[in-house]
C-alpha positions as a printed Julia matrix, in Angstrom:
164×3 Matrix{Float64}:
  89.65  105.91   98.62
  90.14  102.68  100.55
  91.76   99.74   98.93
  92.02   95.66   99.79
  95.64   94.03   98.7
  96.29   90.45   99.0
  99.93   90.12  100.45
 102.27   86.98  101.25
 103.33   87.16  105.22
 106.0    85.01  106.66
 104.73   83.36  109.79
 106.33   80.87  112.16
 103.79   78.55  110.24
 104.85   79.38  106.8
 104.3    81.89  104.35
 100.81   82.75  104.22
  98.25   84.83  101.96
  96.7    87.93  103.58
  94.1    90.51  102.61
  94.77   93.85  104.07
  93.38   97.29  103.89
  94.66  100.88  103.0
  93.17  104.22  102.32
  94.55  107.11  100.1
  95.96  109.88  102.13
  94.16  113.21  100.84
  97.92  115.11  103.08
  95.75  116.71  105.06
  96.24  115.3   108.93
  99.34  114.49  110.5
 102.02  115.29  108.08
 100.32  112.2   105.83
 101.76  112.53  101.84
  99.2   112.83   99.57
  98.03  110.05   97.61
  99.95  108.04   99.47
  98.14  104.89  101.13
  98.01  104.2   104.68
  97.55  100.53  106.11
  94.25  100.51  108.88
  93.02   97.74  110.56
  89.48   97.82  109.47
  86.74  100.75  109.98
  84.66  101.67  112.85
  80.82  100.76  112.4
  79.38  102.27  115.42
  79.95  105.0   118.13
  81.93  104.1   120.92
  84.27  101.62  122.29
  85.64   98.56  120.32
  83.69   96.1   120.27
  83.08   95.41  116.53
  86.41   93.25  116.09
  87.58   90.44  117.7
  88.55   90.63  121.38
  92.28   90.91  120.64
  92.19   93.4   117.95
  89.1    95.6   120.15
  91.61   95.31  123.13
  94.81   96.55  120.83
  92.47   99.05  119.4
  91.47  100.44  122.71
  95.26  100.08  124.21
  96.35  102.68  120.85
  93.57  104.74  120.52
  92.85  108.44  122.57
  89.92  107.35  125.26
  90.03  103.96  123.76
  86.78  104.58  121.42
  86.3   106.34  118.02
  83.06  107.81  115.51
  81.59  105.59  113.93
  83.24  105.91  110.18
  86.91  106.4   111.39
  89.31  104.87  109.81
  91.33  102.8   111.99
  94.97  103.35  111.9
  96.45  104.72  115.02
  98.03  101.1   115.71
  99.98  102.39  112.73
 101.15  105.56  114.52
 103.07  104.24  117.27
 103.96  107.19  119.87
 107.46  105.88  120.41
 109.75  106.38  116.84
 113.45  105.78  117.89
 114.67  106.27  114.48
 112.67  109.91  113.68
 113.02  109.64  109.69
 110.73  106.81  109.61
 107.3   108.1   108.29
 104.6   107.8   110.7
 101.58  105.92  109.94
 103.48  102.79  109.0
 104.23  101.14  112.11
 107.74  100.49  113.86
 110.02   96.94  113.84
 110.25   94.94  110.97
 106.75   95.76  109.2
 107.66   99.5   108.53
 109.67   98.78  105.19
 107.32   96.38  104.11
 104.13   98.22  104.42
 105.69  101.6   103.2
 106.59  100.12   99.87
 102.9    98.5    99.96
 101.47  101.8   100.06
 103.47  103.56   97.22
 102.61  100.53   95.42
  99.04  101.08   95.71
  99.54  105.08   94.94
 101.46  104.12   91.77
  98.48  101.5    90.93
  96.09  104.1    91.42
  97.5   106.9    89.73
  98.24  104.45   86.53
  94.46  103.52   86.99
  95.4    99.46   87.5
  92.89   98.7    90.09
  89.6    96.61   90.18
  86.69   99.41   91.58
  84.77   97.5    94.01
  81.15   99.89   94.21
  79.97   97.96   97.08
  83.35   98.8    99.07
  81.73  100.15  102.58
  82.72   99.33  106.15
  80.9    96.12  106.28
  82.55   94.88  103.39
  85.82   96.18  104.33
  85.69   94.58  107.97
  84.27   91.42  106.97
  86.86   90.38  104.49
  89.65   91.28  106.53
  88.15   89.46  109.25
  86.89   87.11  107.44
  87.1    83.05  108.41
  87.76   81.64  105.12
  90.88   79.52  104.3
  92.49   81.02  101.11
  94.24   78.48   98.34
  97.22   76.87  100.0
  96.84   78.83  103.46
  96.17   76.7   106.33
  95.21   79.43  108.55
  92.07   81.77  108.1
  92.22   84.68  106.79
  91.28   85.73  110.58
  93.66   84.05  112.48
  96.32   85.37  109.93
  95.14   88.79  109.75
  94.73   88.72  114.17
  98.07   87.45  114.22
  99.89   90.35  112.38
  97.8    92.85  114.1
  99.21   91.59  117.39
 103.09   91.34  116.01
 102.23   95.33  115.25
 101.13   95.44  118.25
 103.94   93.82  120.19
 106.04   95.61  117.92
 105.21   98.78  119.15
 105.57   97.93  122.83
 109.59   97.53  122.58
């Protein structure tokens, strides 16, 4: 299952509304908990390299993945993994710095919306969709930043993050 939650983000230019993405952990990888969700930045559409993002979020993608490519299909999270956890109780798969608590309790929100059934079921849900909303240029309802630029700019503070 892979889900799209609109979140508020604090920014240096205010607080700002943001689409992002998680999938349902089936606990079968990595120590993952089942039925858990898992942020990712988007999902890969082709073979190879990064190129299907923008050139930030390709060049993060290929700075945090192994070889710097992926199958086409993968779900792309390993800027969520971060090699380097000082504090080793933290749960991989949600980042380090100041996003981890955040985006934990995101995900056991989602598992406790899913298991109570209170979702909307999007059919069409495939990568296309997936990417293109996330990356999407439109200016949601009292944001004045694209969804984009918003969406690039926490990607990078992950990835900045992660570098410390």
């Amino acid at each position: 299952m892979i889900g799209l939650i609109d979140v508020n983000i604090k920014y240096i230019y205010g607080i700002e509304r943001v689409t992002l993405a998680f999938y349902r952990s089936s606990g079968t990888y990595s120590g993952k908990i089942k039925g858990l969700w898992y942020p990712i930045v988007g999902i890969k559409t082709k073979t190879g390299r990064f190129t299907e993002f923008s050139d930030n979020i390709n060049y993060i993608l290929t700075n945090t993945t192994k070889d710097g490519s992926a199958d086409k299909g993968w779900l792309v999270k390993s800027l969520f993994f971060g090699n380097s956890y000082v504090d080793k109780n933290l749960m991989k798969g949600f980042s380090v710095g100041p996003h981890y608590n955040k985006l934990l309790e995101i995900g056991k929100t989602l598992k406790d919306l899913y298991e109570s059934r209170n979702f909307y079921n999007i059919d069409s849900l495939d990568a296309h969709y997936l990417n293109a909303e996330v990356f999407s240029k439109d200016i949601y309802l009292d944001n004045t930043h694209s969804q984009r630029e918003n969406f690039e700019t926490f990607i990078v503070d992950l990835y900045n993050q992660s570098l410390l």
